[in-house]
Legacy VTK file of the C-alpha trace (Angstrom):
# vtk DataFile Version 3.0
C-alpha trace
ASCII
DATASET POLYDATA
POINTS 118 float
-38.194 -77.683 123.277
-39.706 -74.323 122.137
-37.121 -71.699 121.259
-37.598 -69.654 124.020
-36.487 -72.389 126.153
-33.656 -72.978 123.385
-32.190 -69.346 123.781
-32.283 -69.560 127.648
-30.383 -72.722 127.840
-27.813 -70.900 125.693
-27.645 -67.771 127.833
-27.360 -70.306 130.530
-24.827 -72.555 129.294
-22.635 -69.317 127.610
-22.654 -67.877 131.023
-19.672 -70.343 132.693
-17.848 -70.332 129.362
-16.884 -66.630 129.726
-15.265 -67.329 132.975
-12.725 -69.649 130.800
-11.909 -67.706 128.257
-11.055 -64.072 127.423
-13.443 -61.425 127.995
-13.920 -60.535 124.381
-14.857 -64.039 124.574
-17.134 -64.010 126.636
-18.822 -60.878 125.741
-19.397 -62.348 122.480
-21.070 -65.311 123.463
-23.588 -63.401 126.267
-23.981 -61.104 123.395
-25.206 -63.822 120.939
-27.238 -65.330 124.019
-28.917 -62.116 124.977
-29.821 -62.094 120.778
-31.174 -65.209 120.469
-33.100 -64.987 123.709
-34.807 -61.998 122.156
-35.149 -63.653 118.396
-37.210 -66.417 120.737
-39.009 -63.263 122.910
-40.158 -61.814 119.511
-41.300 -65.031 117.303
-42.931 -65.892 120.728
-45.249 -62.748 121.355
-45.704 -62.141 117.392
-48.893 -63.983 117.090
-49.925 -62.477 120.376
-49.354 -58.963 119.486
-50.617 -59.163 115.916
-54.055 -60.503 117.724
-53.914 -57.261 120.258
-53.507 -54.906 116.796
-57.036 -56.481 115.179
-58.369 -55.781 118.780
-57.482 -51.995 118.533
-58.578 -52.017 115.137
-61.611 -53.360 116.034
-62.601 -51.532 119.179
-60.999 -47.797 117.908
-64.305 -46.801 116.168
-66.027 -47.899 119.471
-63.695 -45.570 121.959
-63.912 -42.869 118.976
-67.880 -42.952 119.316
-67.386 -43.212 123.643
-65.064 -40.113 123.184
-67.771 -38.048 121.321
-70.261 -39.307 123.202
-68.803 -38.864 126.977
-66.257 -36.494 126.379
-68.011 -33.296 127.329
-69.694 -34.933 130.416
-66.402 -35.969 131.443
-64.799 -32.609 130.910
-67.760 -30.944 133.277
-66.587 -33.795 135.852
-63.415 -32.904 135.980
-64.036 -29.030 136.381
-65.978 -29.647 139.373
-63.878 -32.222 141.046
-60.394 -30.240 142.475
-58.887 -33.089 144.153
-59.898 -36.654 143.219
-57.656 -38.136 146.082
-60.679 -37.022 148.386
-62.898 -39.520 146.653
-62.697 -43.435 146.938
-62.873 -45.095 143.034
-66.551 -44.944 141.770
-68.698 -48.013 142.799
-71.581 -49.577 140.535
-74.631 -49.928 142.680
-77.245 -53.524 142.270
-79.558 -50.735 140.268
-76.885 -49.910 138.090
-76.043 -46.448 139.569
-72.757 -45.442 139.713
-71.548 -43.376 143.079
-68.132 -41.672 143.934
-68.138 -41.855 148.001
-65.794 -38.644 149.499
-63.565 -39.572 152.151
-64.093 -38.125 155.454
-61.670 -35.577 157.381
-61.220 -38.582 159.614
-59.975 -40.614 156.690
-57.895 -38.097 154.959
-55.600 -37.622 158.469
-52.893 -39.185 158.386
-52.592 -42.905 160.832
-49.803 -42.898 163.379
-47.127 -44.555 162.179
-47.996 -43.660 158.150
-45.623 -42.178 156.236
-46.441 -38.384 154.903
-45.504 -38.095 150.978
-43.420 -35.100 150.409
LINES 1 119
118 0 1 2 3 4 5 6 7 8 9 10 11 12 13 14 15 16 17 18 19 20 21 22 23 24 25 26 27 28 29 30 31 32 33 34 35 36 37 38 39 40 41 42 43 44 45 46 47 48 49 50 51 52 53 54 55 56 57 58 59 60 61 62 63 64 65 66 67 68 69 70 71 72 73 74 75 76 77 78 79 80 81 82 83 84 85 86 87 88 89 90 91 92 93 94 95 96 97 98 99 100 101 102 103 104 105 106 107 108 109 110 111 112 113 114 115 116 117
């Protein structure tokens, strides 16, 4: 049994306890459950998140380089599109060209029976 599972079996088995004794008690022991569940949550997703900080390490000189690179050429973009809820998400075409498709007026009306966002 992993200790994850460990610390939820205590949670579980703490939980009917506090119904038989006082609520100090019981507080205590769903308080030591809750901390032992997160102990397991934590020694758990350590390996995990130490592997997702050598990712960023790796890949930040790659989005610093995308930033410099694409960064003014996204800025244009964005001064000439207003709205981008007129546009469906940009699609990659077989050749490799990427389009941004604009909704029609028929599109952008609302259905009957959709709800308008206020």
């Amino acid at each position: 049994m992993n200790k994850l599972s460990a610390a939820l079996l205590v949670v579980v088995l703490a939980t009917p306890l506090t119904a038989q004794e006082s609520d100090s008690e019981g507080f205590d022991l769903m308080k030591e459950g809750a901390r032992l569940l997160f102990r397991g949550l934590i020694e758990e997703m350590g390996p995990a998140l130490e592997d997702l900080q050598d990712l960023a390490e790796d890949l930040r000189p790659r989005i610093k380089d995308f930033a410099q690179e694409m960064g003014p050429a996204l800025r244009d973009l964005m001064a000439e599109v207003d709205d981008w809820s007129l546009y469906y998400p940009p699609e990659m075409l077989p050749n490799g060209d990427i389009i941004m498709r604009r909704k029609t007026p028929e599109e952008l009306a609302p259905q009957p029976g959709e709800e308008i966002e206020l």
